[in-house]
CHARMM internal coordinates of N, CA and C (Angstrom, degrees):
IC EDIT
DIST 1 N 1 CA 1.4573
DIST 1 CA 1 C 1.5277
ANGL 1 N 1 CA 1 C 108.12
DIST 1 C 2 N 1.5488
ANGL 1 CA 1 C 2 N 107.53
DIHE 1 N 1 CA 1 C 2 N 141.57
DIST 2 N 2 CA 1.5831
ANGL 1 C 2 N 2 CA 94.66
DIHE 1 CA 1 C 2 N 2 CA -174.40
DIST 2 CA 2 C 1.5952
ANGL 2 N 2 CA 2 C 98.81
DIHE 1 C 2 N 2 CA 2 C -98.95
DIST 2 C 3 N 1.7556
ANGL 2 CA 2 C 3 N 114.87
DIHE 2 N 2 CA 2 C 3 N 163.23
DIST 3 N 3 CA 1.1412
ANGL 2 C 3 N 3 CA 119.82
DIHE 2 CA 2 C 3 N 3 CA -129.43
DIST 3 CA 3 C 1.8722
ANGL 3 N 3 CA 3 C 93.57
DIHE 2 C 3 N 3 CA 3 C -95.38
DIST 3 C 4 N 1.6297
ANGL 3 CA 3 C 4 N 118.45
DIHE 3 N 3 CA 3 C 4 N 7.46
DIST 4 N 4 CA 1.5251
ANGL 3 C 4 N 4 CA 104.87
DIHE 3 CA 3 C 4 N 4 CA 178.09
DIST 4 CA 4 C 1.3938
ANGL 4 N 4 CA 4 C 98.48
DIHE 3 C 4 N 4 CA 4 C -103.63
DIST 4 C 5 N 1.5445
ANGL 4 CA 4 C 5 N 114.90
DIHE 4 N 4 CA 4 C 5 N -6.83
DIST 5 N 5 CA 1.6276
ANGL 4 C 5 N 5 CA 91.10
DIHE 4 CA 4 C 5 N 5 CA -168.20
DIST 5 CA 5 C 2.1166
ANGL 5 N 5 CA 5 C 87.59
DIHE 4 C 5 N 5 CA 5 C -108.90
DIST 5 C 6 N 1.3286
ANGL 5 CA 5 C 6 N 117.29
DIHE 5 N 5 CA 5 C 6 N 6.25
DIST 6 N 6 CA 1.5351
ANGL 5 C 6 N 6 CA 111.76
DIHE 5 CA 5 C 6 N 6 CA 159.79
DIST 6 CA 6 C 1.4106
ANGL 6 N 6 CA 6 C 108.84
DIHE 5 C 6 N 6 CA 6 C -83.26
DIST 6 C 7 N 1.5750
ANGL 6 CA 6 C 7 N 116.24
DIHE 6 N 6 CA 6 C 7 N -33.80
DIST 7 N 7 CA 1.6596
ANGL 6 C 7 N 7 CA 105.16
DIHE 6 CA 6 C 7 N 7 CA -167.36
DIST 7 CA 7 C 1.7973
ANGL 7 N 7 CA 7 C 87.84
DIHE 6 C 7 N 7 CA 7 C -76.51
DIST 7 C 8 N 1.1973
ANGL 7 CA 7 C 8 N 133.36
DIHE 7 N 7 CA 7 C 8 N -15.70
DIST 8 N 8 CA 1.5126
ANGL 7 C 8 N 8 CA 110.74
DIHE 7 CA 7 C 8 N 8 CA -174.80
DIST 8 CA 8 C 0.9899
ANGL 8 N 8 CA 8 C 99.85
DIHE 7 C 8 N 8 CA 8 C -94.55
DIST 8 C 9 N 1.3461
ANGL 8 CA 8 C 9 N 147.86
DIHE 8 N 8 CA 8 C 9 N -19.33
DIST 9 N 9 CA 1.4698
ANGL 8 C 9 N 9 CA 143.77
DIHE 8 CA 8 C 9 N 9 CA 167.57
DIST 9 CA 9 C 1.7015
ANGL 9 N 9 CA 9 C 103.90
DIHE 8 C 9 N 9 CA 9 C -54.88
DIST 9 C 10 N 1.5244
ANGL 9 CA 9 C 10 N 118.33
DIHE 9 N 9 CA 9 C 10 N -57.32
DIST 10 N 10 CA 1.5353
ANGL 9 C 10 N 10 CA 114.27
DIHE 9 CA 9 C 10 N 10 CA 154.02
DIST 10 CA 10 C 1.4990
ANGL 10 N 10 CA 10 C 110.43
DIHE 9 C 10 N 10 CA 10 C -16.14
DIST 10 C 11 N 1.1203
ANGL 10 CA 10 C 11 N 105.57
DIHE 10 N 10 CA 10 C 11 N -79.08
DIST 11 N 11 CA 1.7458
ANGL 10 C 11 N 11 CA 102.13
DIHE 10 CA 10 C 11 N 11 CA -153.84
DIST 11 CA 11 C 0.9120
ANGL 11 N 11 CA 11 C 121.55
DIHE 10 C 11 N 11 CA 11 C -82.39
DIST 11 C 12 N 1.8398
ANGL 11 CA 11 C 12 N 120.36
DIHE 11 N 11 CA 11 C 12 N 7.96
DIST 12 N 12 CA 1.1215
ANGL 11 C 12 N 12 CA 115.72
DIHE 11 CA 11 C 12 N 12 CA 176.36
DIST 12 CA 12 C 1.6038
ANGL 12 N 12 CA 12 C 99.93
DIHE 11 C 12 N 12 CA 12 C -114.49
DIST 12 C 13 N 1.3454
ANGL 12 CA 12 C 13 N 117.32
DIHE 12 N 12 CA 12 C 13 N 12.25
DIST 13 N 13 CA 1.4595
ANGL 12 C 13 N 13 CA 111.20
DIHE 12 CA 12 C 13 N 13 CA 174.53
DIST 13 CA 13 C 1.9047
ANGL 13 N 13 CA 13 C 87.50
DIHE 12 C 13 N 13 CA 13 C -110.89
DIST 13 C 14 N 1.1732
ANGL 13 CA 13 C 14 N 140.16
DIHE 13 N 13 CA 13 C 14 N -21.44
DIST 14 N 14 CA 0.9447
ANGL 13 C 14 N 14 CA 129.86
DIHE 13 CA 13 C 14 N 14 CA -178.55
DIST 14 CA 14 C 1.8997
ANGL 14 N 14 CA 14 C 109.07
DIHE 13 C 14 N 14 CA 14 C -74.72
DIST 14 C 15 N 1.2924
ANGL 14 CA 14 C 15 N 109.92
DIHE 14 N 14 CA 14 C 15 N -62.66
DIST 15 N 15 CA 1.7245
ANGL 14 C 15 N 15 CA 112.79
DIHE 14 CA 14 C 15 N 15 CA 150.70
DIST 15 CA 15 C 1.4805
ANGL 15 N 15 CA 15 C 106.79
DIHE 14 C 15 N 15 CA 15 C -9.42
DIST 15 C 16 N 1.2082
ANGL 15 CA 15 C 16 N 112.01
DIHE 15 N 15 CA 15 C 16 N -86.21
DIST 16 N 16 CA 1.7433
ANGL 15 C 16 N 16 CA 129.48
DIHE 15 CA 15 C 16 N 16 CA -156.67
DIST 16 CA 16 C 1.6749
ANGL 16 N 16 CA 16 C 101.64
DIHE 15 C 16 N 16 CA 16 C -53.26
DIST 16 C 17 N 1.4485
ANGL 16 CA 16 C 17 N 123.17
DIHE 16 N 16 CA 16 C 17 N -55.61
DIST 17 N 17 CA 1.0348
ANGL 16 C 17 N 17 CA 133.74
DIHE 16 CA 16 C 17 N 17 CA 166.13
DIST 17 CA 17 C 1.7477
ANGL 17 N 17 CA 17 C 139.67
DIHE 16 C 17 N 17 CA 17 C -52.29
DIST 17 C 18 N 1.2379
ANGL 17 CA 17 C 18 N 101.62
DIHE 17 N 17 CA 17 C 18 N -15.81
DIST 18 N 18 CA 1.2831
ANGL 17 C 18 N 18 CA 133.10
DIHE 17 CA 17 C 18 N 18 CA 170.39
DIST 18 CA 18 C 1.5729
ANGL 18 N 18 CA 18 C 104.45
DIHE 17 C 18 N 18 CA 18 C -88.53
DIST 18 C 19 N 1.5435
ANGL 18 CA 18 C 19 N 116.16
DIHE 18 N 18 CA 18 C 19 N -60.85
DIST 19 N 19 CA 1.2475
ANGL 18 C 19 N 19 CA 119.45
DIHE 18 CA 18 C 19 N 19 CA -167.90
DIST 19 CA 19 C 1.7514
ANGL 19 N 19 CA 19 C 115.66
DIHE 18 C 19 N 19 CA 19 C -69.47
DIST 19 C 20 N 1.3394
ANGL 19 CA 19 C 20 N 104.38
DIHE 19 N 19 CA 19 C 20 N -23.39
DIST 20 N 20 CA 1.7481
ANGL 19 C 20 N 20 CA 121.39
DIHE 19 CA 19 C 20 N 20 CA -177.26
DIST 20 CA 20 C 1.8516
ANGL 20 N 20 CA 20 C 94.32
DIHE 19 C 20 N 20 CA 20 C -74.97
DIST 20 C 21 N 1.0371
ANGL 20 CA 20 C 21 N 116.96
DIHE 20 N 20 CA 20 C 21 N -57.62
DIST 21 N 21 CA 1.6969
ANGL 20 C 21 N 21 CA 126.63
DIHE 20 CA 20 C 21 N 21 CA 177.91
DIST 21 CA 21 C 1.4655
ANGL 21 N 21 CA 21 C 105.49
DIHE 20 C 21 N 21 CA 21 C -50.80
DIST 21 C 22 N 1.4660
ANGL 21 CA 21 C 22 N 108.14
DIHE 21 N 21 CA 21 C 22 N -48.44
DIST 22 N 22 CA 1.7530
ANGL 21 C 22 N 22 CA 89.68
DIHE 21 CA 21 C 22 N 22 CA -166.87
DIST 22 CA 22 C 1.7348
ANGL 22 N 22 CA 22 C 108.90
DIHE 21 C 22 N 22 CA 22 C -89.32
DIST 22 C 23 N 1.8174
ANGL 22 CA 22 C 23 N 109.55
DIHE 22 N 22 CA 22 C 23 N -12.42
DIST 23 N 23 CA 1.7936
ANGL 22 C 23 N 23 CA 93.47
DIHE 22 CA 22 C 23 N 23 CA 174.21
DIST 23 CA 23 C 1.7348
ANGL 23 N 23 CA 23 C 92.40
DIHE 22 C 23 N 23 CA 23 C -74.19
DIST 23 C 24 N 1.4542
ANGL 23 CA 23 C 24 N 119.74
DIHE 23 N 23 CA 23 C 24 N -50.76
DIST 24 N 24 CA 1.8364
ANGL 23 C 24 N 24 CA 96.78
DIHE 23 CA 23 C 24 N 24 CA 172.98
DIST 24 CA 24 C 0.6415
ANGL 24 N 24 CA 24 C 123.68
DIHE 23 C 24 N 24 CA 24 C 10.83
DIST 24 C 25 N 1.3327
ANGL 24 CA 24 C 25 N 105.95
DIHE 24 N 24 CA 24 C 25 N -73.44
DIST 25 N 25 CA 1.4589
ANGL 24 C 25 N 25 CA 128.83
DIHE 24 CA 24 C 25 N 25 CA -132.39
DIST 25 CA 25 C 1.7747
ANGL 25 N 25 CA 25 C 98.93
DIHE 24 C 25 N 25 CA 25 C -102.48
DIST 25 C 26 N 1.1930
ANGL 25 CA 25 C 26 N 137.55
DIHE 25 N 25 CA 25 C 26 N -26.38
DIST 26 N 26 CA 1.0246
ANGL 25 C 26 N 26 CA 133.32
DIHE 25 CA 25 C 26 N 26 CA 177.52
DIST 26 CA 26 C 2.0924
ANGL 26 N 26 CA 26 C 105.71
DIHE 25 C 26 N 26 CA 26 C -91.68
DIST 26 C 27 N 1.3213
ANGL 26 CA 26 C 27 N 109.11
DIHE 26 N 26 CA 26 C 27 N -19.70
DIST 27 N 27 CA 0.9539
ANGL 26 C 27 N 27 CA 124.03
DIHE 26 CA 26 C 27 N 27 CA -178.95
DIST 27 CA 27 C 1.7285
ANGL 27 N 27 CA 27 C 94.52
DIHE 26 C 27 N 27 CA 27 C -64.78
DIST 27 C 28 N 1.3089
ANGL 27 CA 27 C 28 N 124.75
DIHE 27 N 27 CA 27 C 28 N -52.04
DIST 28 N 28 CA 1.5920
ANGL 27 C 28 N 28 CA 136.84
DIHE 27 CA 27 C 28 N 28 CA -157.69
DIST 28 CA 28 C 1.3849
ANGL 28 N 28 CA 28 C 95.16
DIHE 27 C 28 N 28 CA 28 C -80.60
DIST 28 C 29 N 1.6212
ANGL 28 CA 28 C 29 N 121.77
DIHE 28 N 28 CA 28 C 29 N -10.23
DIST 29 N 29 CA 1.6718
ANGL 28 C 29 N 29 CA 109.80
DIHE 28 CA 28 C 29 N 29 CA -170.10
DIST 29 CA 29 C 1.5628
ANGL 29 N 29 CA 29 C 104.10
DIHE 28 C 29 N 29 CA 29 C 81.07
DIST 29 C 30 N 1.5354
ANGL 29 CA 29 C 30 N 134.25
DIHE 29 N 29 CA 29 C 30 N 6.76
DIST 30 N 30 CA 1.2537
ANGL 29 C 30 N 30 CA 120.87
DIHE 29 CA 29 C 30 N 30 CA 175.25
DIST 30 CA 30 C 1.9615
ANGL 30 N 30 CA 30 C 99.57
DIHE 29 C 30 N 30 CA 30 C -94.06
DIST 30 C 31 N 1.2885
ANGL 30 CA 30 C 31 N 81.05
DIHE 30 N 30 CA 30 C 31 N 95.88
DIST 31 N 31 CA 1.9229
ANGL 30 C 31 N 31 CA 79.87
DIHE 30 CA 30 C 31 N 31 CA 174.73
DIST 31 CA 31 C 1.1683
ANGL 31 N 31 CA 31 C 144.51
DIHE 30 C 31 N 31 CA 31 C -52.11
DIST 31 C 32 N 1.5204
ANGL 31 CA 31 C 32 N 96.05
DIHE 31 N 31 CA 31 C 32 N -60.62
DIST 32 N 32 CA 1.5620
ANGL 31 C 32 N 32 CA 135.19
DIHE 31 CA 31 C 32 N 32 CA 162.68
DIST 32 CA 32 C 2.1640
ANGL 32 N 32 CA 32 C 111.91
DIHE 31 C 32 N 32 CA 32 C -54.41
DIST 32 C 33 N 1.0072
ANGL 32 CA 32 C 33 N 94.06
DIHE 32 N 32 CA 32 C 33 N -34.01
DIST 33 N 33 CA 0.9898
ANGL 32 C 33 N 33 CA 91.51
DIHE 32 CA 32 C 33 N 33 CA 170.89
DIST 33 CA 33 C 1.9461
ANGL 33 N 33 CA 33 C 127.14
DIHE 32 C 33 N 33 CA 33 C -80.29
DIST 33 C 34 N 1.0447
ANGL 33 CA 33 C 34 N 104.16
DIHE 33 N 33 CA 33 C 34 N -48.04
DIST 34 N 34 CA 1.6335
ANGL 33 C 34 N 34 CA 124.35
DIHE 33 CA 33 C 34 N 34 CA 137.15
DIST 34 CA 34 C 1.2817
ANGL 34 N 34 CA 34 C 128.41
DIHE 33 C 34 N 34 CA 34 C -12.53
DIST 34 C 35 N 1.2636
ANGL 34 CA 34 C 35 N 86.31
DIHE 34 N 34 CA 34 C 35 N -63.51
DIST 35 N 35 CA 2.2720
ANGL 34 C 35 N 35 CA 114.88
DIHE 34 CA 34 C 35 N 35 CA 169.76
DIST 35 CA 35 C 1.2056
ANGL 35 N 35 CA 35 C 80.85
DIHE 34 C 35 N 35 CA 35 C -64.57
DIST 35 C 36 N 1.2973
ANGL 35 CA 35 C 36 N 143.05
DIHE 35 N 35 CA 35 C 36 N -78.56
DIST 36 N 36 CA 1.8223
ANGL 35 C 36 N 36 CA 113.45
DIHE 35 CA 35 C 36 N 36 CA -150.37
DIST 36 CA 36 C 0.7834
ANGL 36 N 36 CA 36 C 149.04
DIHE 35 C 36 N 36 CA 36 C -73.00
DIST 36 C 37 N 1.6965
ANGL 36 CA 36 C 37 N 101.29
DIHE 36 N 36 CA 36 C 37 N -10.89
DIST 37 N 37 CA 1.6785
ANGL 36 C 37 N 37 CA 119.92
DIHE 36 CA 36 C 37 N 37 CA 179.81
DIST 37 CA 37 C 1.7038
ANGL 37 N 37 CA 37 C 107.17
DIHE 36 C 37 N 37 CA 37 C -93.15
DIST 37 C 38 N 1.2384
ANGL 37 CA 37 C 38 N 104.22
DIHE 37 N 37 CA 37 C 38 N -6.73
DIST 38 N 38 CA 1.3853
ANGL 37 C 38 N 38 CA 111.05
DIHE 37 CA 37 C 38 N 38 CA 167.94
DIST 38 CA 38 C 1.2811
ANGL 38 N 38 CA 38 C 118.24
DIHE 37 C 38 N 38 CA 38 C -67.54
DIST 38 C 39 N 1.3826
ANGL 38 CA 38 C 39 N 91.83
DIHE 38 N 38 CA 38 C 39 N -63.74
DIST 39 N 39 CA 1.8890
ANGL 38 C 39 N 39 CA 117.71
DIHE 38 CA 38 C 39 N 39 CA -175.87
DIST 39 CA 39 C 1.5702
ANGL 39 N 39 CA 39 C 93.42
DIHE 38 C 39 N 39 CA 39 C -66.58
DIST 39 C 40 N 1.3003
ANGL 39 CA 39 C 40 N 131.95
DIHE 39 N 39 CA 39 C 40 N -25.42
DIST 40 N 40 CA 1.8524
ANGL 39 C 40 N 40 CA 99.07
DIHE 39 CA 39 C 40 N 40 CA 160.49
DIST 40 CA 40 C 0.9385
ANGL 40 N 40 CA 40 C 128.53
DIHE 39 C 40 N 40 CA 40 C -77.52
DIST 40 C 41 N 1.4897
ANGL 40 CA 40 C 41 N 117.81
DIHE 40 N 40 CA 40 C 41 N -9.91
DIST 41 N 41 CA 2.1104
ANGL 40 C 41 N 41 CA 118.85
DIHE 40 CA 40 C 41 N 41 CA -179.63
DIST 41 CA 41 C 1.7335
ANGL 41 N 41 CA 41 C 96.81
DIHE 40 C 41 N 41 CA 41 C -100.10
DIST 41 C 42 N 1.1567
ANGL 41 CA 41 C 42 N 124.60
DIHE 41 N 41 CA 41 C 42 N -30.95
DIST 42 N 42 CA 1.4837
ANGL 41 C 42 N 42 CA 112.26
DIHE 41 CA 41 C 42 N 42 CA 179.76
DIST 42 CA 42 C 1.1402
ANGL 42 N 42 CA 42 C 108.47
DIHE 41 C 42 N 42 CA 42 C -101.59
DIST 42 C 43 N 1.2839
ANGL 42 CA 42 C 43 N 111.26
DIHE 42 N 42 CA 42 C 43 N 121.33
DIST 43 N 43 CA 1.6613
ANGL 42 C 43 N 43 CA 129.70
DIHE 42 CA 42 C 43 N 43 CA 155.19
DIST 43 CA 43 C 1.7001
ANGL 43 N 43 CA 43 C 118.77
DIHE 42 C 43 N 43 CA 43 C -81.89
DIST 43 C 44 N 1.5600
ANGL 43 CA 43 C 44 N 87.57
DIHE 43 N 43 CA 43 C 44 N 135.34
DIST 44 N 44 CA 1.8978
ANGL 43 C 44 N 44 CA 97.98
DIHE 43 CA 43 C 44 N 44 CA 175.01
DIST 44 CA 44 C 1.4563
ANGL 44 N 44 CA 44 C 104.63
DIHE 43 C 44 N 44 CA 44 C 37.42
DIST 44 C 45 N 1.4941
ANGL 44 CA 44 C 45 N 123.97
DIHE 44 N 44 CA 44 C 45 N 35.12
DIST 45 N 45 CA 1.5222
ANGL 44 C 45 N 45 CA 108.85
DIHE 44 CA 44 C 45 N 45 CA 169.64
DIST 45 CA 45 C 1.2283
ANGL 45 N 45 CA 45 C 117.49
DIHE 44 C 45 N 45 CA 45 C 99.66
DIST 45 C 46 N 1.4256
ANGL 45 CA 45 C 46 N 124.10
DIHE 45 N 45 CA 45 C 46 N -13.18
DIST 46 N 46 CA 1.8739
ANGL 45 C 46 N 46 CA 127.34
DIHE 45 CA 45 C 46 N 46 CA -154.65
DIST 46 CA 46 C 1.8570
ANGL 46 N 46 CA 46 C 77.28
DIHE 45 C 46 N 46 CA 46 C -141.58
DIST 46 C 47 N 1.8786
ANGL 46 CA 46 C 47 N 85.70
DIHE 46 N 46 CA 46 C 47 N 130.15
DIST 47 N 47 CA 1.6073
ANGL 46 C 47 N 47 CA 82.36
DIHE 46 CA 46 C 47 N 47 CA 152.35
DIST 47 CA 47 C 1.2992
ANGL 47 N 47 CA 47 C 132.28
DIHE 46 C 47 N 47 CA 47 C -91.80
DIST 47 C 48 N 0.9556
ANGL 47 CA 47 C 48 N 150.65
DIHE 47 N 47 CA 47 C 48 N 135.37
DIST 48 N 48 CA 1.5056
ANGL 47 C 48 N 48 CA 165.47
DIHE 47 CA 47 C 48 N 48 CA 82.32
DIST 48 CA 48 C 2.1009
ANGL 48 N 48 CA 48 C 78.61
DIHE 47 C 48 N 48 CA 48 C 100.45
DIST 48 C 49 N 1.1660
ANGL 48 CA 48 C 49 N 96.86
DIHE 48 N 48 CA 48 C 49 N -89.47
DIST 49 N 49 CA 1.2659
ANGL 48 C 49 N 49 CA 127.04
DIHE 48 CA 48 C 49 N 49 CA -134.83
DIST 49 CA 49 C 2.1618
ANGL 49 N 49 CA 49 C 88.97
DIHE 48 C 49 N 49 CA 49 C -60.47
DIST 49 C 50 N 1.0461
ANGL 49 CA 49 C 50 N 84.55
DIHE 49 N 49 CA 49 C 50 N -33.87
DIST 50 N 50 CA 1.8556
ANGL 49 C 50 N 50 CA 104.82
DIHE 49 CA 49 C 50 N 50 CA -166.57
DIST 50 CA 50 C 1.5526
ANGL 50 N 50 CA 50 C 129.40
DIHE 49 C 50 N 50 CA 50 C -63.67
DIST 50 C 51 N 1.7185
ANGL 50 CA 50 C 51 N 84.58
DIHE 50 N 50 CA 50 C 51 N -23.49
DIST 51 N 51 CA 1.7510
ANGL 50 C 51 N 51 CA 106.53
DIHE 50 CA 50 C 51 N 51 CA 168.75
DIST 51 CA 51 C 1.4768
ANGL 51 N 51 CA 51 C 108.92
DIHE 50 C 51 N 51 CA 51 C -150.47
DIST 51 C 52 N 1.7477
ANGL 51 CA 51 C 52 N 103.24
DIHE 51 N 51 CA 51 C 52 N -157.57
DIST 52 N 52 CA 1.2774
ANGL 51 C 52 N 52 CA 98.12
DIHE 51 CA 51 C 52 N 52 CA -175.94
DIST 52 CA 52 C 1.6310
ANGL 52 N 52 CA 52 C 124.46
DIHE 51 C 52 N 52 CA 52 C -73.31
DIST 52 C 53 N 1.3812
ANGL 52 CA 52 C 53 N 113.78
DIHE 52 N 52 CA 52 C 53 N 150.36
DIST 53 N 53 CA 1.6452
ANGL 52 C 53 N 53 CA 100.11
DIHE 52 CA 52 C 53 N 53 CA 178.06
DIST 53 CA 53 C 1.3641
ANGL 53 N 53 CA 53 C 91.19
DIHE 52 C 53 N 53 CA 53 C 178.33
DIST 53 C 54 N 1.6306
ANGL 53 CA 53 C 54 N 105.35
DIHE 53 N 53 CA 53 C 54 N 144.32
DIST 54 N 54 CA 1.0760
ANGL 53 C 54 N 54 CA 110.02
DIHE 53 CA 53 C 54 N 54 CA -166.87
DIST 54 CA 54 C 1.5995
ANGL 54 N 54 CA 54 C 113.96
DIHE 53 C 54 N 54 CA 54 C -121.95
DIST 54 C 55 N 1.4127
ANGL 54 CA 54 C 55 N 127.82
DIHE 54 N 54 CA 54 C 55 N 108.71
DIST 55 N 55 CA 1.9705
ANGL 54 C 55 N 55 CA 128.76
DIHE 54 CA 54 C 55 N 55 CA 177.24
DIST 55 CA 55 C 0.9862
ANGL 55 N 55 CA 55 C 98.04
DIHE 54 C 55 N 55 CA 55 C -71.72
DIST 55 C 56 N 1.7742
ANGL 55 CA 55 C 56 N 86.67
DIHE 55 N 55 CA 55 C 56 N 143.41
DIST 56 N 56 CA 1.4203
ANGL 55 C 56 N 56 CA 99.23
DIHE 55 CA 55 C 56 N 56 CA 174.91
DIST 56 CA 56 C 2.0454
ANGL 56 N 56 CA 56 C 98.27
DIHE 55 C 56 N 56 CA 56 C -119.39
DIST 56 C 57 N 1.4369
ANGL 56 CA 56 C 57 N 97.45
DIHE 56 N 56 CA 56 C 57 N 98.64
DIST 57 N 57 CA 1.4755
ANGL 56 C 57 N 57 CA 97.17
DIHE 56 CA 56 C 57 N 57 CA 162.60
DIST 57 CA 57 C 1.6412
ANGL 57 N 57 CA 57 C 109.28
DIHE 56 C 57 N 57 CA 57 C -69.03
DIST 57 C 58 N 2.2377
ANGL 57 CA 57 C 58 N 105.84
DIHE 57 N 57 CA 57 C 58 N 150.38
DIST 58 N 58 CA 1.1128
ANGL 57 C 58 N 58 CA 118.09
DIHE 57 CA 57 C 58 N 58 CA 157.70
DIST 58 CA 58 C 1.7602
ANGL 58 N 58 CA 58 C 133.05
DIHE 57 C 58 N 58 CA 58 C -108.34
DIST 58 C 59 N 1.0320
ANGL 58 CA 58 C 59 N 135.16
DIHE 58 N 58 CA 58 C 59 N 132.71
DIST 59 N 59 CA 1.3796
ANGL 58 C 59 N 59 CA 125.99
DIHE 58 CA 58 C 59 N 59 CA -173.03
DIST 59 CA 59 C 1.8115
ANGL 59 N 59 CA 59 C 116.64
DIHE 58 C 59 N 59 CA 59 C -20.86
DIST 59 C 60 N 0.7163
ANGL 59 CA 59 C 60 N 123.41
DIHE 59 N 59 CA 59 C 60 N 113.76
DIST 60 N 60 CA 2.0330
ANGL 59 C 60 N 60 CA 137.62
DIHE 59 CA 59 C 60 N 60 CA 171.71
DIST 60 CA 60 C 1.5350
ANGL 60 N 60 CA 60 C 97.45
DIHE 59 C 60 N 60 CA 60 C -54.10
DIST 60 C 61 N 1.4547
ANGL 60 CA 60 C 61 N 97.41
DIHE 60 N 60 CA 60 C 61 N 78.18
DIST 61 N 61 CA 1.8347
ANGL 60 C 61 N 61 CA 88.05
DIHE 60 CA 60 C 61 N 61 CA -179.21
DIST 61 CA 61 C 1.3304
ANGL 61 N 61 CA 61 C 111.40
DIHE 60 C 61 N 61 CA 61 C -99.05
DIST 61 C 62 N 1.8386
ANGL 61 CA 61 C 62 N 118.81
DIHE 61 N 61 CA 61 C 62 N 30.33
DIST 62 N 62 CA 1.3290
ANGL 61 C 62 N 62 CA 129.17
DIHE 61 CA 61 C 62 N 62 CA 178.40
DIST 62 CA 62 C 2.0221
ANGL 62 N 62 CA 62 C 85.67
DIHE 61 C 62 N 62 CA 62 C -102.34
DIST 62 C 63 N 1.2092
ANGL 62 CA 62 C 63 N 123.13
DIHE 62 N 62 CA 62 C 63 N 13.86
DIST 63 N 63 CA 1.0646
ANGL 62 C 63 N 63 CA 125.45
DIHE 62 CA 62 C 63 N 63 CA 171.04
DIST 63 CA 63 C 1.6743
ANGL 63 N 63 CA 63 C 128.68
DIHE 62 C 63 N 63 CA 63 C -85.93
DIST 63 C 64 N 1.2882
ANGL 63 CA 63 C 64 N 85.10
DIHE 63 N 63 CA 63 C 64 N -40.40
DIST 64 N 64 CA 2.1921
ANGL 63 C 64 N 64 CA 113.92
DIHE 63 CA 63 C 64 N 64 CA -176.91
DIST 64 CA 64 C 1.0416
ANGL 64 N 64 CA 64 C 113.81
DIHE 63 C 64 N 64 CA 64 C -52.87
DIST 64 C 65 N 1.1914
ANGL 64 CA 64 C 65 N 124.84
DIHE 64 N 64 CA 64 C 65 N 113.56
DIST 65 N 65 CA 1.5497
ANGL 64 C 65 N 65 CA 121.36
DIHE 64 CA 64 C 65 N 65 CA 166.47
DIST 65 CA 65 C 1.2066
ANGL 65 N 65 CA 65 C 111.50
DIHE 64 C 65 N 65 CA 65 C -80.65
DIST 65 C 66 N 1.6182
ANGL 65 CA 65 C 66 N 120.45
DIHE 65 N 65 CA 65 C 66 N 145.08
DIST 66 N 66 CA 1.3770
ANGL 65 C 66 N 66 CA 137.01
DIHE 65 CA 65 C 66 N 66 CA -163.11
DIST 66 CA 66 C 1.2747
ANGL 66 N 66 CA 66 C 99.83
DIHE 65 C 66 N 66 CA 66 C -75.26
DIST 66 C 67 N 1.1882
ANGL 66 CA 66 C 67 N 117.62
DIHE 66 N 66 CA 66 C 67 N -29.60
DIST 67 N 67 CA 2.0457
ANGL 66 C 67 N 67 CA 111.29
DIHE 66 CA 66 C 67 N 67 CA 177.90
DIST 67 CA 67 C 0.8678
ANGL 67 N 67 CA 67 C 136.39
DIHE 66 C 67 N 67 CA 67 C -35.57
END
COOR INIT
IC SEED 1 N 1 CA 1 C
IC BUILD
């Protein structure tokens, strides 16, 4: 897989996963909790995806062979 259309597979499984946790969570009546998983995918008000913003991927060192 080449490595721009894996880092967007990232953020769109991180998105989805974020968004499933916080209806949960608003689903359960935990509000506040809701509020935070929000406030980690939206920055300053704008989501991620909607304007500019820049990921910072780190090396896949579940990749390295011990050899």
């Amino acid at each position: 897989m080449d490595m721009p259309l894996e880092r967007q597979y990232c953020i769109d499984n991180m998105g989805e996963s974020l968004w499933e946790a916080m209806t949960n969570c608003a689903d359960d009546g935990r509000d506040f909790d809701a509020i935070s998983i929000y406030e980690e995918w939206v920055v300053d008000g704008q989501e991620p995806e909607d304007g500019k913003y820049e990921w910072t991927f780190m090396e896949n060192m579940t990749l390295e062979s011990n050899a």
